[in-house]
N, CA, C and O atoms as a Tinker XYZ file with bonds, in Angstrom:
   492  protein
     1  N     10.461000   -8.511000    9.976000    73     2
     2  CA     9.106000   -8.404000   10.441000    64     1     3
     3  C      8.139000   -8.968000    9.404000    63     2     4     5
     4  O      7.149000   -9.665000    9.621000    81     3
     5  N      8.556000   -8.587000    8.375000    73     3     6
     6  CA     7.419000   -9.179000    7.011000    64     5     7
     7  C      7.555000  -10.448000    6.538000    63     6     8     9
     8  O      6.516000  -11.008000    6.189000    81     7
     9  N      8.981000  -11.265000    6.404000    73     7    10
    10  CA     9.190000  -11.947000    5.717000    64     9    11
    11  C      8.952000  -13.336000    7.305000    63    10    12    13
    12  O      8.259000  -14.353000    7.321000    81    11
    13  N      9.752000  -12.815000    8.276000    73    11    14
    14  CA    10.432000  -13.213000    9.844000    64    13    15
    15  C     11.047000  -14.162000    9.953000    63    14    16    17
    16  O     10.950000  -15.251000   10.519000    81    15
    17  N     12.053000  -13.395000    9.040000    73    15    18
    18  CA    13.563000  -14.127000    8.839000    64    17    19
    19  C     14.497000  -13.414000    9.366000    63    18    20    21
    20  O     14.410000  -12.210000    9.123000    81    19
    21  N     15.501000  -13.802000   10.109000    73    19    22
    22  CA    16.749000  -13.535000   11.313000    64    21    23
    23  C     17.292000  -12.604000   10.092000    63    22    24    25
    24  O     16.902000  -12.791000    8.939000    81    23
    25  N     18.111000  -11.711000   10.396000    73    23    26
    26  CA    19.197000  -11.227000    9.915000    64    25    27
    27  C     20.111000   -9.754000   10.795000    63    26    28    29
    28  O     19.811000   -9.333000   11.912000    81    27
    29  N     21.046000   -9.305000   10.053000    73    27    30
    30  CA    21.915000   -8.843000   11.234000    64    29    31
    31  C     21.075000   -7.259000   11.364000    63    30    32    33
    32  O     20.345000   -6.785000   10.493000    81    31
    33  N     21.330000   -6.781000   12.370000    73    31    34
    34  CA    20.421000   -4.958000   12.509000    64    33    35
    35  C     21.253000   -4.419000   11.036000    63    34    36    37
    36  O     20.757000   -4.526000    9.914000    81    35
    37  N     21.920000   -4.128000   11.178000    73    35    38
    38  CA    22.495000   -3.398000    9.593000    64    37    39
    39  C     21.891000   -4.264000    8.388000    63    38    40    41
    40  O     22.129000   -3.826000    7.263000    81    39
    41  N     21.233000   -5.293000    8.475000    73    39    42
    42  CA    20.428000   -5.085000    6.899000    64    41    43
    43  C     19.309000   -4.978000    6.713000    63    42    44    45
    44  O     18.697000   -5.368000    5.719000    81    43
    45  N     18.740000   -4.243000    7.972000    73    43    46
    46  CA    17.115000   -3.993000    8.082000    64    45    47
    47  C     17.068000   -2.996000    7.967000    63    46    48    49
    48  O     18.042000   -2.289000    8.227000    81    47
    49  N     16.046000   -2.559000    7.576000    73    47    50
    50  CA    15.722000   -0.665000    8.030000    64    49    51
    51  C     14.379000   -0.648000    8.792000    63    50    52    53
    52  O     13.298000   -1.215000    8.633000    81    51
    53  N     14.856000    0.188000    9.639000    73    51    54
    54  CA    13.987000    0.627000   11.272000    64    53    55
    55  C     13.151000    1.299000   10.599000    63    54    56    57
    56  O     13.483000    2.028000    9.665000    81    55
    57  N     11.627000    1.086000   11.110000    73    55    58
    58  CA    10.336000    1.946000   10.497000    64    57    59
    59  C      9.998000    2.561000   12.015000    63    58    60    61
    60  O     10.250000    1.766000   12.921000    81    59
    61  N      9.527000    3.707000   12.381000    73    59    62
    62  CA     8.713000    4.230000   13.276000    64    61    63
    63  C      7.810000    4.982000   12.798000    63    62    64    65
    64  O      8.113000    5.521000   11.734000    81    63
    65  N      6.759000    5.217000   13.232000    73    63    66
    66  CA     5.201000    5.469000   13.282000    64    65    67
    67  C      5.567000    7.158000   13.739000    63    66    68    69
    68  O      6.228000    7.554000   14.700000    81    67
    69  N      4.907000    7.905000   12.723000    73    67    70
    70  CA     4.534000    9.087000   13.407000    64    69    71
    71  C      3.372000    9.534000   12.791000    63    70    72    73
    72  O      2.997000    9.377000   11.629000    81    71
    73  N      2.655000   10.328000   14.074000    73    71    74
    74  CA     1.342000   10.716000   13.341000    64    73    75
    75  C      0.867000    9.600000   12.498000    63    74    76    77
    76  O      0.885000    9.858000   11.294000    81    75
    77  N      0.386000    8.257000   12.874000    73    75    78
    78  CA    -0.121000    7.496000   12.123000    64    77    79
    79  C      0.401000    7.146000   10.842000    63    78    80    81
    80  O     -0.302000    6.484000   10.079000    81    79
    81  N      1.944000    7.635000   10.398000    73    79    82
    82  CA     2.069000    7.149000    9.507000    64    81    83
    83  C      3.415000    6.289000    9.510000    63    82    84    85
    84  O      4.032000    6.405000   10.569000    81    83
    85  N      4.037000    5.416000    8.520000    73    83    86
    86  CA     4.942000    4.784000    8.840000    64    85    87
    87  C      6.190000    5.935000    7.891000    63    86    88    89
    88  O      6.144000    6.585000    6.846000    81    87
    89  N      7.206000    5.687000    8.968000    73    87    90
    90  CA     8.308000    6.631000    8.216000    64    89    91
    91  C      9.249000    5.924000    8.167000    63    90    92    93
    92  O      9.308000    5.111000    9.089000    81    91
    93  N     10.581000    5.875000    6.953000    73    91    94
    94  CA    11.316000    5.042000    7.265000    64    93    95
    95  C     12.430000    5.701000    8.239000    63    94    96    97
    96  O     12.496000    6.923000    8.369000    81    95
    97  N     13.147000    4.970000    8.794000    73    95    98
    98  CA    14.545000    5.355000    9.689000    64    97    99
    99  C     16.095000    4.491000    9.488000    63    98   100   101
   100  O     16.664000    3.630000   10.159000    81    99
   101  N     16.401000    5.163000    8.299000    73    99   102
   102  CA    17.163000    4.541000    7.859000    64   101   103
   103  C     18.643000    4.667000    8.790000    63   102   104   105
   104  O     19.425000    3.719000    8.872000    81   103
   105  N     18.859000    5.906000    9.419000    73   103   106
   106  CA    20.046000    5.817000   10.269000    64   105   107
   107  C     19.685000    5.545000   11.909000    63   106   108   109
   108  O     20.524000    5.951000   12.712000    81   107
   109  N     18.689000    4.996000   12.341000    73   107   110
   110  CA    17.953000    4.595000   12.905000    64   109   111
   111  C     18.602000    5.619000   14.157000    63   110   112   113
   112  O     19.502000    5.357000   14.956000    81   111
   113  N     17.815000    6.838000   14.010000    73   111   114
   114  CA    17.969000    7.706000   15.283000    64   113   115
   115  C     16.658000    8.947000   15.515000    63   114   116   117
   116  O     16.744000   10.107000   15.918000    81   115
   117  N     15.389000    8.087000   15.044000    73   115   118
   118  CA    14.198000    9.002000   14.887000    64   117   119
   119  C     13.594000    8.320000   16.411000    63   118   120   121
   120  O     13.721000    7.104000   16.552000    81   119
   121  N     13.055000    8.994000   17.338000    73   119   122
   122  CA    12.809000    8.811000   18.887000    64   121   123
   123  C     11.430000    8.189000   18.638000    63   122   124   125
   124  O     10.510000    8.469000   17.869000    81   123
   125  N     11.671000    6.989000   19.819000    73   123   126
   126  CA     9.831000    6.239000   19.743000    64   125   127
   127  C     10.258000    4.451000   19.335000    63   126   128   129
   128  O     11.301000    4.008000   18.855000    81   127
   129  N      9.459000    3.993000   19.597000    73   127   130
   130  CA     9.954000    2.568000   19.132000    64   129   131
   131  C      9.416000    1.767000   17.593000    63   130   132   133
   132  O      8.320000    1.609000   17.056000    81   131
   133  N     10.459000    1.485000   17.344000    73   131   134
   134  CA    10.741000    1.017000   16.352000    64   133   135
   135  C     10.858000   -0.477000   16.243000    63   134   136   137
   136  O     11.308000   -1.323000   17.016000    81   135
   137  N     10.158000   -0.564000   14.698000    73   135   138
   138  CA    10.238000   -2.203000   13.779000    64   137   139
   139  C     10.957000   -2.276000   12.328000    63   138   140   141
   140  O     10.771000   -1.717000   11.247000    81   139
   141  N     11.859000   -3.227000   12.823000    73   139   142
   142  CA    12.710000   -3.645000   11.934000    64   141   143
   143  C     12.403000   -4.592000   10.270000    63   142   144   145
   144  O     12.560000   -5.811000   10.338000    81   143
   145  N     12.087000   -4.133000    9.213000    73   143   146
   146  CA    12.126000   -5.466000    8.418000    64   145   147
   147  C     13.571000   -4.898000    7.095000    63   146   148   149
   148  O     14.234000   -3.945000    6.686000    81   147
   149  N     13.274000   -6.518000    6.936000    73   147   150
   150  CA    14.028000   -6.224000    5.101000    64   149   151
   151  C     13.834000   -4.651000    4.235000    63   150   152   153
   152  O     12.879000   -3.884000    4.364000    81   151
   153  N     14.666000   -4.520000    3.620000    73   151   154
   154  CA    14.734000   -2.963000    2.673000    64   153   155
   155  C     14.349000   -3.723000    1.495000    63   154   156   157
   156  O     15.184000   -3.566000    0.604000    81   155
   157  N     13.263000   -4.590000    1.120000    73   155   158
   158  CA    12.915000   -4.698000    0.167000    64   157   159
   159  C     10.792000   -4.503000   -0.265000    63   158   160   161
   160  O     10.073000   -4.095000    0.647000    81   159
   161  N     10.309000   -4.767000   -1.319000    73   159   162
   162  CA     9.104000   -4.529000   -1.439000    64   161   163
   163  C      8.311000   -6.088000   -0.608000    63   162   164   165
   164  O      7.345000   -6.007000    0.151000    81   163
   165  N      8.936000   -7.271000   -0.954000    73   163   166
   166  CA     7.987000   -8.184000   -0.915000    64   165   167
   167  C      7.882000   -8.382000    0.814000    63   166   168   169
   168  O      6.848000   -8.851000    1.289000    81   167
   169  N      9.142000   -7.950000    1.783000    73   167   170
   170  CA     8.936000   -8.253000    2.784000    64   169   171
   171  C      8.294000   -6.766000    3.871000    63   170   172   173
   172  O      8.392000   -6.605000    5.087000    81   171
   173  N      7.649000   -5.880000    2.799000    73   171   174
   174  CA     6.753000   -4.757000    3.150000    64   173   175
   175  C      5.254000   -5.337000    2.738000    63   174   176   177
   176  O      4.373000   -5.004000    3.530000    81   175
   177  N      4.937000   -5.953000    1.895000    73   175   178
   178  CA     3.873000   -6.455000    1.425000    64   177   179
   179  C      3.810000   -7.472000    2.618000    63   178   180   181
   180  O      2.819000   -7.076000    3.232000    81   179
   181  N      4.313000   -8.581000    3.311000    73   179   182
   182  CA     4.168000   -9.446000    3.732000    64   181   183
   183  C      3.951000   -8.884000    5.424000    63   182   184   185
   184  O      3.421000   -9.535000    6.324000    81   183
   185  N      4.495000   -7.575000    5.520000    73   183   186
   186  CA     4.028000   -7.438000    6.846000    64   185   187
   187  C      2.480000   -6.373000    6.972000    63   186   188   189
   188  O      1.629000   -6.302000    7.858000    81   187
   189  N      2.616000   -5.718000    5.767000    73   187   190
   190  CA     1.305000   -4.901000    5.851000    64   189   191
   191  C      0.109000   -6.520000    5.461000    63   190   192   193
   192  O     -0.962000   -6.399000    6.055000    81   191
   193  N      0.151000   -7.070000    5.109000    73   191   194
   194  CA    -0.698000   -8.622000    4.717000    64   193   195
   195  C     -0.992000   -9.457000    6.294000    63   194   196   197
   196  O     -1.988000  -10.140000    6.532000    81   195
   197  N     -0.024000   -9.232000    7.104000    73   195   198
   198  CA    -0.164000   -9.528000    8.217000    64   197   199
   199  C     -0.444000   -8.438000    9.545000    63   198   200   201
   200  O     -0.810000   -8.804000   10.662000    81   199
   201  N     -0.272000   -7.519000    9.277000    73   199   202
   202  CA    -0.879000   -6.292000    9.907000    64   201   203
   203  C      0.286000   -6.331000   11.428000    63   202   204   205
   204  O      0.009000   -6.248000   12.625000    81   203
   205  N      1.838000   -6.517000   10.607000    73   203   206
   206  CA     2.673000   -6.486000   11.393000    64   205   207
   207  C      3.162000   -5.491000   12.043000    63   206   208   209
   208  O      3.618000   -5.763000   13.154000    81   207
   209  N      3.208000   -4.477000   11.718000    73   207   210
   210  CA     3.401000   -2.429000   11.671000    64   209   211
   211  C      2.431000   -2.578000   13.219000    63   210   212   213
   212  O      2.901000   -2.139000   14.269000    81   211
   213  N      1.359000   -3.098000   13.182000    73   211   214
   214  CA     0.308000   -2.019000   14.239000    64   213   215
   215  C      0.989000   -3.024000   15.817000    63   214   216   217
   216  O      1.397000   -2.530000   16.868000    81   215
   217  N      0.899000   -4.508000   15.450000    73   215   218
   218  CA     1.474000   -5.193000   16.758000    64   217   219
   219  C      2.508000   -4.742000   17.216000    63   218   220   221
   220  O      2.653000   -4.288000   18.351000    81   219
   221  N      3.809000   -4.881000   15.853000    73   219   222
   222  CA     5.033000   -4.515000   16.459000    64   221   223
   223  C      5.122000   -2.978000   16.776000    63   222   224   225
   224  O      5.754000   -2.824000   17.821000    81   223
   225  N      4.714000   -1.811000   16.240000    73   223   226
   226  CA     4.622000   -0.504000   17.082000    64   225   227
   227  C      3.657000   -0.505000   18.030000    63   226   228   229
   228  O      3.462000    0.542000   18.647000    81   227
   229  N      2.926000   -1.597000   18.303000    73   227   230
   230  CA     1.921000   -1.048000   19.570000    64   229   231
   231  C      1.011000    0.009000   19.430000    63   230   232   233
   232  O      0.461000    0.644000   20.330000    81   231
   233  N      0.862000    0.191000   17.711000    73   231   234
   234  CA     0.011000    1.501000   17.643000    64   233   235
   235  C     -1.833000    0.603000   18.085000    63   234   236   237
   236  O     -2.123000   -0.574000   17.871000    81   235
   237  N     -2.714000    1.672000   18.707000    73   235   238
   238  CA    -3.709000    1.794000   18.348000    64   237   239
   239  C     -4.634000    1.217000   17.413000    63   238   240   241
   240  O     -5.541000    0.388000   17.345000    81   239
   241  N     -3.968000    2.057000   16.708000    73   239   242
   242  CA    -4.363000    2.353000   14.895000    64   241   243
   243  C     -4.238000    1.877000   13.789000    63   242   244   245
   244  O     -3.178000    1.252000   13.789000    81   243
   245  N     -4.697000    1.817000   12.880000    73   243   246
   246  CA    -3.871000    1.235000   11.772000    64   245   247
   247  C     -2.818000    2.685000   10.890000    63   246   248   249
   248  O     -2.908000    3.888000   10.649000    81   247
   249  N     -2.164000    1.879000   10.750000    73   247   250
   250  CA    -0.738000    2.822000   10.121000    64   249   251
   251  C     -1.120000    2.983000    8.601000    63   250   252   253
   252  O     -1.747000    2.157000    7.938000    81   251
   253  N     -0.464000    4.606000    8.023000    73   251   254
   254  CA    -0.276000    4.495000    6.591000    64   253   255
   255  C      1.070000    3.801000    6.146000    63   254   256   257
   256  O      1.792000    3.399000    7.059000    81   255
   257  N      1.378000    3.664000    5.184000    73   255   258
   258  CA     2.131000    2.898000    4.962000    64   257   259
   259  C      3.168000    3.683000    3.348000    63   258   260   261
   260  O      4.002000    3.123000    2.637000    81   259
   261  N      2.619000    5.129000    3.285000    73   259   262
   262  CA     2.605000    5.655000    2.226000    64   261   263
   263  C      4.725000    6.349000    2.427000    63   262   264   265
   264  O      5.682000    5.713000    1.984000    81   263
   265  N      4.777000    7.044000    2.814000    73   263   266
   266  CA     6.412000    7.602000    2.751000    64   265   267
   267  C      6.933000    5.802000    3.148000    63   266   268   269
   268  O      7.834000    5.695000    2.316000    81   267
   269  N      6.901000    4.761000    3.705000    73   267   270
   270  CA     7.613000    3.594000    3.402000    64   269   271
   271  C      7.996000    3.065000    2.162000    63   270   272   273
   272  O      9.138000    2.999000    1.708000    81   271
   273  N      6.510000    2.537000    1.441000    73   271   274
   274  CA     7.070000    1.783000    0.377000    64   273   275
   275  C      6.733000    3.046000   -0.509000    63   274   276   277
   276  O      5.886000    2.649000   -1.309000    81   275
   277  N      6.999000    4.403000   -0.747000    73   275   278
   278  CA     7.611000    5.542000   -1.088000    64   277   279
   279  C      9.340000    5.064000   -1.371000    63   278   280   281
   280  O      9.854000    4.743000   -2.443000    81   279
   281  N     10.027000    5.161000    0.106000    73   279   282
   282  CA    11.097000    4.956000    0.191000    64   281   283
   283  C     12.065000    3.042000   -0.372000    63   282   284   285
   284  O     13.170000    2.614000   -0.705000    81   283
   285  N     11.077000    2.711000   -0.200000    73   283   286
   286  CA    11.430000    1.127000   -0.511000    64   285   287
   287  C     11.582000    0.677000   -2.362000    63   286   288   289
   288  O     12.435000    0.049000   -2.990000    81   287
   289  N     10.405000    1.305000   -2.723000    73   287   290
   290  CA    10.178000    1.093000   -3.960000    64   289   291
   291  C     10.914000    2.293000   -5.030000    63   290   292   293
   292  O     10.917000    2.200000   -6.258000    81   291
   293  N     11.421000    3.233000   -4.364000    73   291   294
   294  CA    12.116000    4.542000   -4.950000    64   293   295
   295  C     11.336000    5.115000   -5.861000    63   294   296   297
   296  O     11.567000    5.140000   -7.070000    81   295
   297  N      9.939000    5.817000   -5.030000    73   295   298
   298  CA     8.807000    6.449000   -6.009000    64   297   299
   299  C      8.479000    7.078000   -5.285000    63   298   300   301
   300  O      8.190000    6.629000   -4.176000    81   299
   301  N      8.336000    8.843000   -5.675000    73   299   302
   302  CA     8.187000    9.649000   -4.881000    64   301   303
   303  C      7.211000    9.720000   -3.919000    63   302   304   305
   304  O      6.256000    9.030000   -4.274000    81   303
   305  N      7.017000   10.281000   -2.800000    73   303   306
   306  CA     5.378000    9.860000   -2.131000    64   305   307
   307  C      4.493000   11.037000   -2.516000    63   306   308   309
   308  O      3.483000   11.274000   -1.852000    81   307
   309  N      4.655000   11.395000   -3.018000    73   307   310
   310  CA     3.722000   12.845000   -3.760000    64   309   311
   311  C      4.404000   12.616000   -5.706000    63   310   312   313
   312  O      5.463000   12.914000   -6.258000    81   311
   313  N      3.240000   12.016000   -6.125000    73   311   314
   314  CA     2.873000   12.026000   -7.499000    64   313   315
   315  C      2.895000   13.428000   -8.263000    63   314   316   317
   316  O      1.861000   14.083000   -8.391000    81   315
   317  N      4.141000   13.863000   -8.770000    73   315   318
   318  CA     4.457000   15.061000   -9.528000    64   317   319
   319  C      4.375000   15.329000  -10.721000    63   318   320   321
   320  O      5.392000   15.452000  -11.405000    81   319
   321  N      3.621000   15.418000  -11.028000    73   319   322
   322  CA     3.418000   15.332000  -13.358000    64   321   323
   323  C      3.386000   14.227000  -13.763000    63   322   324   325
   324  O      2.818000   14.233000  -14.855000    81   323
   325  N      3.807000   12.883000  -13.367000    73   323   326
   326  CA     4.330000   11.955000  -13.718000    64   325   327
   327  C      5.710000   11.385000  -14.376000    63   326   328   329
   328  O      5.975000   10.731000  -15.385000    81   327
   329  N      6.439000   11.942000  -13.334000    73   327   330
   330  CA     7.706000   11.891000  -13.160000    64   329   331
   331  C      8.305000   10.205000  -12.594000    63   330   332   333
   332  O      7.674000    9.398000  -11.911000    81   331
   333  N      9.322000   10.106000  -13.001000    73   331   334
   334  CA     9.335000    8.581000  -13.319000    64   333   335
   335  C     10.352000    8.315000  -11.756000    63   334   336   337
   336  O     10.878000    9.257000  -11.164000    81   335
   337  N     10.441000    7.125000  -11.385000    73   335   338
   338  CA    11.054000    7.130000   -9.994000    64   337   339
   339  C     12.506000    7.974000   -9.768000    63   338   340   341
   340  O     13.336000    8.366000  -10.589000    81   339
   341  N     12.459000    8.056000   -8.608000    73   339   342
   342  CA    13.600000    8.918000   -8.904000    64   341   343
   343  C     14.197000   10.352000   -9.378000    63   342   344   345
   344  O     15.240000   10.820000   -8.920000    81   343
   345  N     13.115000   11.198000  -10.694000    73   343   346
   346  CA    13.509000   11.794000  -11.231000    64   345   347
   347  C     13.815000   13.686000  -11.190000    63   346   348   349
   348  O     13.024000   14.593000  -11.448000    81   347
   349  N     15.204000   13.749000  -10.782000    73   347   350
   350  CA    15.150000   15.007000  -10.584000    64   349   351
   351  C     15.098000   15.108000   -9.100000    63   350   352   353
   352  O     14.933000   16.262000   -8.705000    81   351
   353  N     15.194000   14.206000   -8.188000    73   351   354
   354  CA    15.048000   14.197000   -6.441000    64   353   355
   355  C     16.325000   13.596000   -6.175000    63   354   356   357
   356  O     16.451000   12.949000   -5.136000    81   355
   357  N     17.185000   13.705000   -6.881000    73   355   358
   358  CA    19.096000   13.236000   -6.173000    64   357   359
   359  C     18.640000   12.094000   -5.734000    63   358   360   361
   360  O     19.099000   11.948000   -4.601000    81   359
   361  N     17.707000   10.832000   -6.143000    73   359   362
   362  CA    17.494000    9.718000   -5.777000    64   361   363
   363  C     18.738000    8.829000   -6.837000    63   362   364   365
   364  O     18.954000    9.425000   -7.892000    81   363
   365  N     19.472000    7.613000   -6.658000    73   363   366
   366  CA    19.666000    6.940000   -7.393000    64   365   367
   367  C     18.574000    5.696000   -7.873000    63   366   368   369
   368  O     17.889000    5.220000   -6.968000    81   367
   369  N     18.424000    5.255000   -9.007000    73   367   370
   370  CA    17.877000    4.285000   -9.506000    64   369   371
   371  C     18.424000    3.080000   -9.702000    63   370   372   373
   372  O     17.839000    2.279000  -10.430000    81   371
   373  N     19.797000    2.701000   -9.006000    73   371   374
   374  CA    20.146000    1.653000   -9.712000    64   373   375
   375  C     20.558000    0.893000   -8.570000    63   374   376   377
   376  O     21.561000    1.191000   -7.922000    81   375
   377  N     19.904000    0.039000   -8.334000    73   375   378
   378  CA    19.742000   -1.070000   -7.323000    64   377   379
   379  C     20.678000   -2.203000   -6.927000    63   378   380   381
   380  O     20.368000   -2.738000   -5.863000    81   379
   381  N     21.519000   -2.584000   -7.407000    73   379   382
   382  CA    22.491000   -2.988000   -7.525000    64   381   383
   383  C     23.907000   -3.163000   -6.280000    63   382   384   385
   384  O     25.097000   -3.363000   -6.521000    81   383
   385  N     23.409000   -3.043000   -5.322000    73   383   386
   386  CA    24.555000   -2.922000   -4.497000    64   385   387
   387  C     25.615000   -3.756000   -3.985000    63   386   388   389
   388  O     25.255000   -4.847000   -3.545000    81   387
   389  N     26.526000   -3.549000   -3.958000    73   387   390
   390  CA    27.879000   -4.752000   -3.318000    64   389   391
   391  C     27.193000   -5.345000   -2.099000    63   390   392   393
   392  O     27.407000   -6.548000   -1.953000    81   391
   393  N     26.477000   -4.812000   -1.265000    73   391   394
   394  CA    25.979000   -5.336000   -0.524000    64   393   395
   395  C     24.894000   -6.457000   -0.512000    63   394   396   397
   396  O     24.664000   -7.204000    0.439000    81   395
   397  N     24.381000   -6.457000   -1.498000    73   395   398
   398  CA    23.187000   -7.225000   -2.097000    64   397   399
   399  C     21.832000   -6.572000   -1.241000    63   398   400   401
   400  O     20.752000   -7.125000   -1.445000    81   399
   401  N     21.870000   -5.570000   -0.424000    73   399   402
   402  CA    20.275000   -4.833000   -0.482000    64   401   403
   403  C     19.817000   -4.348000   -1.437000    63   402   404   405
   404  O     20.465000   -4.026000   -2.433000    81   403
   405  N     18.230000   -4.177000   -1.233000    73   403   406
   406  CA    17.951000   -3.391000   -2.404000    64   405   407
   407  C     17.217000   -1.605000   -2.017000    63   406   408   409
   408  O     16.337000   -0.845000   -2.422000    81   407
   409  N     17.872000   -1.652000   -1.390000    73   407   410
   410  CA    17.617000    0.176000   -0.566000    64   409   411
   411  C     18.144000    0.823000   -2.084000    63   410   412   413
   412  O     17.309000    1.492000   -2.691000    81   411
   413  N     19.300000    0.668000   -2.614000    73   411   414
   414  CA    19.790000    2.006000   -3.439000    64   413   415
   415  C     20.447000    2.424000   -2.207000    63   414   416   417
   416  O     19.554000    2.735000   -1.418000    81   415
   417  N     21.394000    2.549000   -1.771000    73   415   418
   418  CA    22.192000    2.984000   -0.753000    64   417   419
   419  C     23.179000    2.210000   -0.265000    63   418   420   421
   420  O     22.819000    1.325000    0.512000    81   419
   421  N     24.437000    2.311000   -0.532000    73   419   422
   422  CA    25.636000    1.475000   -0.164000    64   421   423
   423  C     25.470000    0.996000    1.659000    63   422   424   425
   424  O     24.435000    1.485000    2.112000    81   423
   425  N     26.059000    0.388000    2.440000    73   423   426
   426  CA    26.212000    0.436000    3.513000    64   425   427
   427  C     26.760000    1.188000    4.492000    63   426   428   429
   428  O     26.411000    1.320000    5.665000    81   427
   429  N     27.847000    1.768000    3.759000    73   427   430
   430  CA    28.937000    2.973000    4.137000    64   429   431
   431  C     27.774000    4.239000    4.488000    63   430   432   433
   432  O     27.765000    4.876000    5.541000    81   431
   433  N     26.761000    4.441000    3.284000    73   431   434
   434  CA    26.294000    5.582000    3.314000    64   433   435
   435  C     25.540000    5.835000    4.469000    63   434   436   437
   436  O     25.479000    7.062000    4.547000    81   435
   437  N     24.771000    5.197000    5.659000    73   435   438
   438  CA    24.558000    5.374000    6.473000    64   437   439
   439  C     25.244000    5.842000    7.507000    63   438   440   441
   440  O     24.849000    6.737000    8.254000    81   439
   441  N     26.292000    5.256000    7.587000    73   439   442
   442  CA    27.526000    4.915000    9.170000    64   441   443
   443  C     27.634000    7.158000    9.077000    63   442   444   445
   444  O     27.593000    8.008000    8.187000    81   443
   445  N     27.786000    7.130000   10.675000    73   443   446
   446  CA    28.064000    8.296000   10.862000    64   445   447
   447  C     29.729000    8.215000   11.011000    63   446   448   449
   448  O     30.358000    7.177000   10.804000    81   447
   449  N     30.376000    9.571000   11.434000    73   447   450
   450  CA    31.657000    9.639000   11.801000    64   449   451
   451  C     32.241000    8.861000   13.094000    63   450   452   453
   452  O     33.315000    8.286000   13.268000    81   451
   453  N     31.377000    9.018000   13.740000    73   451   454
   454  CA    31.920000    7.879000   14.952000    64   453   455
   455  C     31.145000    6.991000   15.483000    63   454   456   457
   456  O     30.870000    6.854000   16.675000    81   455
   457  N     30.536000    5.946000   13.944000    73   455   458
   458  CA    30.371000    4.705000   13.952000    64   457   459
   459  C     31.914000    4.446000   12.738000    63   458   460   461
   460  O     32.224000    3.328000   12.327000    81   459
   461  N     32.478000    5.399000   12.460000    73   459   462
   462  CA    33.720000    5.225000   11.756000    64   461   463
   463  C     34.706000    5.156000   12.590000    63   462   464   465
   464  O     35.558000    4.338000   12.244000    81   463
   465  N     34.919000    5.711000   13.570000    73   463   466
   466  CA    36.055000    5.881000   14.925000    64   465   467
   467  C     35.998000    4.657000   15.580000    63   466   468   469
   468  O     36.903000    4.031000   16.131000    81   467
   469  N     34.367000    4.297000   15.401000    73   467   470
   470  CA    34.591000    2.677000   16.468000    64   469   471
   471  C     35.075000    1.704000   15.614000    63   470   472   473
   472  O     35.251000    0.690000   16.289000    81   471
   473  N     35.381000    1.513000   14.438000    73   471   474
   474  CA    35.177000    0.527000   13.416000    64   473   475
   475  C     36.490000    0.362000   13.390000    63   474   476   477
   476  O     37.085000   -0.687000   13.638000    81   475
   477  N     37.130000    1.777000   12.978000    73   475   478
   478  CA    38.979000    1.940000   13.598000    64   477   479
   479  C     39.518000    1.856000   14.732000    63   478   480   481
   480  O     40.579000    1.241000   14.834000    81   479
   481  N     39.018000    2.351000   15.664000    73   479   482
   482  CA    39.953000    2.301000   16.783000    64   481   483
   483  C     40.041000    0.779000   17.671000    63   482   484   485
   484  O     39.058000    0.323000   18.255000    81   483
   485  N     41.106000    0.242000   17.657000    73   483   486
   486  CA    41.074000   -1.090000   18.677000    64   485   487
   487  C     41.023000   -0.626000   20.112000    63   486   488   489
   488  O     41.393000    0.320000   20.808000    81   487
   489  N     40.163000   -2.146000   20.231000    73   487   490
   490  CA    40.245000   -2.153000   21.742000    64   489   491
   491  C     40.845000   -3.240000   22.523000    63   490   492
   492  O     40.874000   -3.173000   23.752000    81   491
């Protein structure tokens, strides 16, 4: 959506709108319709720059944008003492993935149990 470059549904993360704000949906099963971009910062910048969030949800309104790049940038969305990203919230910090996203979150870690059954079982 930000960048609007093709890529496959598993390397986007689904945003939906609630209460005016943008939330992320990372196992993409939060009800309401949903917009897809990159799990990174620059292609969140490039759609809030284009005011892509309000077309593609059909909101009204203009959207916050605050628990997103919360979740994107791995910084808490409530400013705590000044606590450094990550710290003390079972967040990982290290970006790095086999996958080459930059969520902090393997690919595996999403898949439920029977998106595991379909992956095994032939048909």
């Amino acid at each position: 959506m930000g960048c609007r470059k093709r890529a496959p549904v598993t390397d986007l993360l689904r945003v939906v709108a609630r209460n005016g704000t943008l939330v992320p949906d990372p196992r993409r099963t939060l009800p309401g319709r949903g917009a897809s971009l990159h799990p990174n910062p620059e292609c969140l910048h490039a759609a809030e720059r284009r005011r892509a969030f309000v077309r593609a949800l059909r909101s009204s309104a203009p959207v916050e944008a605050g628990p997103l790049r919360a979740h994107l940038l791995g910084t808490p969305s409530t400013a705590a003492g000044g606590a450094g990203p990550g710290a003390g919230d079972g967040r990982t910090t290290d970006r790095s993935n086999t996958d080459g996203s930059a969520s902090g979150r393997s690919a595996v870690e999403g898949r439920t149990s029977s998106d595991e059954q379909a992956v095994k079982s032939p048909r």
